[in-house]
ChimeraX commands (.cxc) that place a marker at each C-alpha (Angstrom):
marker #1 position 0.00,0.00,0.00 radius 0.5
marker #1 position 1.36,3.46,-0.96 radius 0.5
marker #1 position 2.18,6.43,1.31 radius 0.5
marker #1 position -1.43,8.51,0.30 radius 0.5
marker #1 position -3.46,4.82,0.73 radius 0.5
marker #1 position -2.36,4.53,3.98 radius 0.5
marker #1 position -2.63,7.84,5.56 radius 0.5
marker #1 position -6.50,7.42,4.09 radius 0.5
marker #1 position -6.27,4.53,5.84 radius 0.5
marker #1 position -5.45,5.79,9.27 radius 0.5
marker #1 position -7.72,8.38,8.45 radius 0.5
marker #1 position -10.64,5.87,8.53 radius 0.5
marker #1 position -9.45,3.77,11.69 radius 0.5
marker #1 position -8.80,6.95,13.86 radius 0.5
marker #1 position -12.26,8.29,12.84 radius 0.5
marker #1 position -14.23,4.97,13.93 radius 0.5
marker #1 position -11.72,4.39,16.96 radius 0.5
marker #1 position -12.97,8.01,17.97 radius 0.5
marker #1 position -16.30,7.35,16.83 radius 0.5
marker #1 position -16.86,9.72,14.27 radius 0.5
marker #1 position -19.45,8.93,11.84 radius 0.5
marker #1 position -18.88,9.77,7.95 radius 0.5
marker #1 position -21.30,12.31,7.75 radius 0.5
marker #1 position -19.66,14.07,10.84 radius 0.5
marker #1 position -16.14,14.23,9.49 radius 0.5
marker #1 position -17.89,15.70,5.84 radius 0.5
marker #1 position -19.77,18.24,8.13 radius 0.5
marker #1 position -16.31,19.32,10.18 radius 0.5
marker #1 position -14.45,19.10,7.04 radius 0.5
marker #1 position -17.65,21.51,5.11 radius 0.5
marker #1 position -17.11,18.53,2.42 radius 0.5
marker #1 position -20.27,16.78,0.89 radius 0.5
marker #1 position -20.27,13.18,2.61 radius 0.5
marker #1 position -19.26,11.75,-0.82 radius 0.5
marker #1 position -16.36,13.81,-1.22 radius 0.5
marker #1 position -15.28,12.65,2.23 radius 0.5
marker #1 position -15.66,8.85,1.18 radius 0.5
marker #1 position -13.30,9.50,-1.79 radius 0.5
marker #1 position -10.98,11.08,0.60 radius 0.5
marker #1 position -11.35,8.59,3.11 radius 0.5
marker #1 position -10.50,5.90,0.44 radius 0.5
marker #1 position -7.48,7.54,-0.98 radius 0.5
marker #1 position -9.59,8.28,-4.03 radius 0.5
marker #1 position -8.36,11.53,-3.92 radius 0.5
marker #1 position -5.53,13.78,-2.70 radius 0.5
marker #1 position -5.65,15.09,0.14 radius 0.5
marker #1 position -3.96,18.23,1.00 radius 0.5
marker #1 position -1.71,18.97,3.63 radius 0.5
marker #1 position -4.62,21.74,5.64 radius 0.5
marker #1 position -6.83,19.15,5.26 radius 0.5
marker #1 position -4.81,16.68,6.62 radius 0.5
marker #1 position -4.05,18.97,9.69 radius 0.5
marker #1 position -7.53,19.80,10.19 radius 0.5
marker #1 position -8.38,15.85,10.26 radius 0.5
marker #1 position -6.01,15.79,13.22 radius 0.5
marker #1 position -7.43,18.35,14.84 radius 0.5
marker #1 position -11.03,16.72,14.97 radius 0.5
marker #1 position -9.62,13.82,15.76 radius 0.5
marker #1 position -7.52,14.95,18.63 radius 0.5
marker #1 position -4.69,13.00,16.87 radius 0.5
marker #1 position -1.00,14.45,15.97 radius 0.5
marker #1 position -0.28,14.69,11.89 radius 0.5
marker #1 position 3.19,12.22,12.89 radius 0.5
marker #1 position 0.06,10.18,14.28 radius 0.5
marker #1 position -1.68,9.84,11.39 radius 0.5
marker #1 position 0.63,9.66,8.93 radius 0.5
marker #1 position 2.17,6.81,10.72 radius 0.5
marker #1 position -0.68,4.69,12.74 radius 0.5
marker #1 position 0.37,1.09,13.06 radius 0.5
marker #1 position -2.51,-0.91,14.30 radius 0.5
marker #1 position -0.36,-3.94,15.83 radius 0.5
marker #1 position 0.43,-1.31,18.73 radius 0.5
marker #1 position -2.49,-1.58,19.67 radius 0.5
marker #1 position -2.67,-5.60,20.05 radius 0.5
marker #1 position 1.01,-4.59,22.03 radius 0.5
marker #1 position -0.60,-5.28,25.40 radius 0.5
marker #1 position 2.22,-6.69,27.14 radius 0.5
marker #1 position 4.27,-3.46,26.21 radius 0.5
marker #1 position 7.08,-5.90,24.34 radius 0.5
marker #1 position 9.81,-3.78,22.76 radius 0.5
marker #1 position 9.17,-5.94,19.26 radius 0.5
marker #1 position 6.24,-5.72,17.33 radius 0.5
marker #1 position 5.85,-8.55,14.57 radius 0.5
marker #1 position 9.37,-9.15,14.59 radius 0.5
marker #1 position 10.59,-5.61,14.38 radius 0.5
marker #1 position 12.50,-3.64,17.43 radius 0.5
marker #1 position 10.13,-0.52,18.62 radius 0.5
marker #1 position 12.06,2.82,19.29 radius 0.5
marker #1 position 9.78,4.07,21.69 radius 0.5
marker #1 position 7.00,2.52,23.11 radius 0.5
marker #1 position 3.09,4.30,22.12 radius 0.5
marker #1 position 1.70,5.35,25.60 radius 0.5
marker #1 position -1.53,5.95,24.00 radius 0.5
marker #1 position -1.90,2.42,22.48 radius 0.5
marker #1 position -3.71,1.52,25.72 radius 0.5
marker #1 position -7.06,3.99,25.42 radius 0.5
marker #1 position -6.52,2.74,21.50 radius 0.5
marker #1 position -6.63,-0.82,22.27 radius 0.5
marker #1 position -9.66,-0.59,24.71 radius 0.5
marker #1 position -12.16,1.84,22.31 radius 0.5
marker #1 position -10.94,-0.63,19.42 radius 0.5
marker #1 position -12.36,-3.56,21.69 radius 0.5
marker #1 position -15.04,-1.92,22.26 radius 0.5
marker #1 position -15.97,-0.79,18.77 radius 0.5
marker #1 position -15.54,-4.46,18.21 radius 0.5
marker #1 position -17.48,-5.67,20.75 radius 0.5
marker #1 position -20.48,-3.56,19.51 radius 0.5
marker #1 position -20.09,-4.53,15.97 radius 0.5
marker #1 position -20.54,-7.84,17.19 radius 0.5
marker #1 position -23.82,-7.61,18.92 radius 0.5
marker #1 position -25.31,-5.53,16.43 radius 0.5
marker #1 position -24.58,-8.39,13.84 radius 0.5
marker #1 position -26.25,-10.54,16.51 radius 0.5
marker #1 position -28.70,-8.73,16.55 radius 0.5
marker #1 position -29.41,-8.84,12.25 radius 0.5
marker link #1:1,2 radius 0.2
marker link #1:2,3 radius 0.2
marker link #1:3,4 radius 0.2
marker link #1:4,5 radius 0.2
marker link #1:5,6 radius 0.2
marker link #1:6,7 radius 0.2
marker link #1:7,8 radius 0.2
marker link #1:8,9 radius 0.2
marker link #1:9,10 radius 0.2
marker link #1:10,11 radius 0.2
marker link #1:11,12 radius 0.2
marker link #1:12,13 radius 0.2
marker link #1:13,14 radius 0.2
marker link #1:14,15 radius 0.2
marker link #1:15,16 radius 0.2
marker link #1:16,17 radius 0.2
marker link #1:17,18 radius 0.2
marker link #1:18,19 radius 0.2
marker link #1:19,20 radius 0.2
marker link #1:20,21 radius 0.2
marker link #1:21,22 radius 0.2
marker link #1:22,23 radius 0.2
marker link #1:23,24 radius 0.2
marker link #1:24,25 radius 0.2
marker link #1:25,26 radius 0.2
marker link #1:26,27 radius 0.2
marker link #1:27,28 radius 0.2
marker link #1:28,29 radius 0.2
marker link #1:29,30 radius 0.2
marker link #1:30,31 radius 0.2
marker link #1:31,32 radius 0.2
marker link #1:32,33 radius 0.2
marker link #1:33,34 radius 0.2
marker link #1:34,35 radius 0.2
marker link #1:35,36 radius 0.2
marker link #1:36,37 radius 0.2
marker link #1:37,38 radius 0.2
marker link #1:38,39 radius 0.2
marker link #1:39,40 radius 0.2
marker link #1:40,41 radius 0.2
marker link #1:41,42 radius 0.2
marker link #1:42,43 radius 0.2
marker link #1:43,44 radius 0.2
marker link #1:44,45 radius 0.2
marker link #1:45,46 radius 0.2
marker link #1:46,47 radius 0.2
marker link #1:47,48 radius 0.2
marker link #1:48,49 radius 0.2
marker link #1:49,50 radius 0.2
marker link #1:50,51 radius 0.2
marker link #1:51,52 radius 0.2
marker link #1:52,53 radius 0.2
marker link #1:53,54 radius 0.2
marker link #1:54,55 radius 0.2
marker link #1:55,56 radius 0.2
marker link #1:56,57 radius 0.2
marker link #1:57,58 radius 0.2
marker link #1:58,59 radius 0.2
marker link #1:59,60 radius 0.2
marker link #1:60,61 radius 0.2
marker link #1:61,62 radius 0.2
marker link #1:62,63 radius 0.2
marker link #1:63,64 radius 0.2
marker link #1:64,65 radius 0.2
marker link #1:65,66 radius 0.2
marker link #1:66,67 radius 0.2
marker link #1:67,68 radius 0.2
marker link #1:68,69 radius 0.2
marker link #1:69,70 radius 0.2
marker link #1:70,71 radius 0.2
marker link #1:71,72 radius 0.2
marker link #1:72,73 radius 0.2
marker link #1:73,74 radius 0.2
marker link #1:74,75 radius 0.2
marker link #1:75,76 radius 0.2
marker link #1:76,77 radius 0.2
marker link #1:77,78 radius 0.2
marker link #1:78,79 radius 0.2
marker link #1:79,80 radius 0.2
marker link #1:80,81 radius 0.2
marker link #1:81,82 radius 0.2
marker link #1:82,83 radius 0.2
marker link #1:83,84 radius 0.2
marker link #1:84,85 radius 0.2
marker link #1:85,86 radius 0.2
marker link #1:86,87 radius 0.2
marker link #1:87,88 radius 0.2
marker link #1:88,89 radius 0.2
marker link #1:89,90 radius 0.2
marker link #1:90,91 radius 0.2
marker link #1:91,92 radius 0.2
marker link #1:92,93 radius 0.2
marker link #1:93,94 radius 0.2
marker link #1:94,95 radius 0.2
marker link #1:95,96 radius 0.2
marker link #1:96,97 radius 0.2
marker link #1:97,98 radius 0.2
marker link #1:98,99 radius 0.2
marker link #1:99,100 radius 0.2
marker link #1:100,101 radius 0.2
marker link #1:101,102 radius 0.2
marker link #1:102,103 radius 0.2
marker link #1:103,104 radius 0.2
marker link #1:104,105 radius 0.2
marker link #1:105,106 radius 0.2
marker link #1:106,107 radius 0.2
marker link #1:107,108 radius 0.2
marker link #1:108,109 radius 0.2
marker link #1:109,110 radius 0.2
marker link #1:110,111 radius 0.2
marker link #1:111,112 radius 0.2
marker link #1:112,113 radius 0.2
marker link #1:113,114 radius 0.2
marker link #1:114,115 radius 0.2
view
């Protein structure tokens, strides 16, 4: 996945780990929700105010989301390797990540229960 994919990418998993909807982010943004979407799936540039604005709904640093790794999240036992590789410093907020991912998985779950 290139650079611009995957900064969409963390785009998307910051806004549902924060539980933004879609049609919040477009409103915040002043973007139609369509023109989010293409944003949101790399579908489009996005620009570097843009970017920084995303951040700043998001309560996120740019560095943040322009480098999000989700597997330190699933770090739980605060290892200094992740999948193989040595970590530099460890994430102190991978924590509140991990438990609002859980949970936002644990909902998705009973609402497909519940289909």
């Amino acid at each position: 996945m290139d650079n611009h994919n995957q900064i969409a990418e963390n785009i998307k998993k910051f806004r549902e780990l924060k539980n933004f909807t879609r049609d919040q982010m477009a409103a915040e943004l002043d973007m139609s929700l369509s023109g989010y979407g293409k944003l949101e799936r790399g579908e489009v540039d996005i620009t570097i105010s843009k970017l920084y604005k995303i951040s700043a709904i998001l309560e996120v640093s740019v560095s943040q989301m322009m480098n999000f790794d989700v597997s330190n999240i699933f770090n739980v036992h605060g290892n200094q390797t992740v999948n193989g590789v040595e970590v530099k410093e460890q994430n102190h907020y991978s924590d509140q990540y991990k438990d609002k991912y859980i949970q936002m998985l644990e909902q998705e779950i009973e609402r497909l229960k519940n289909n």
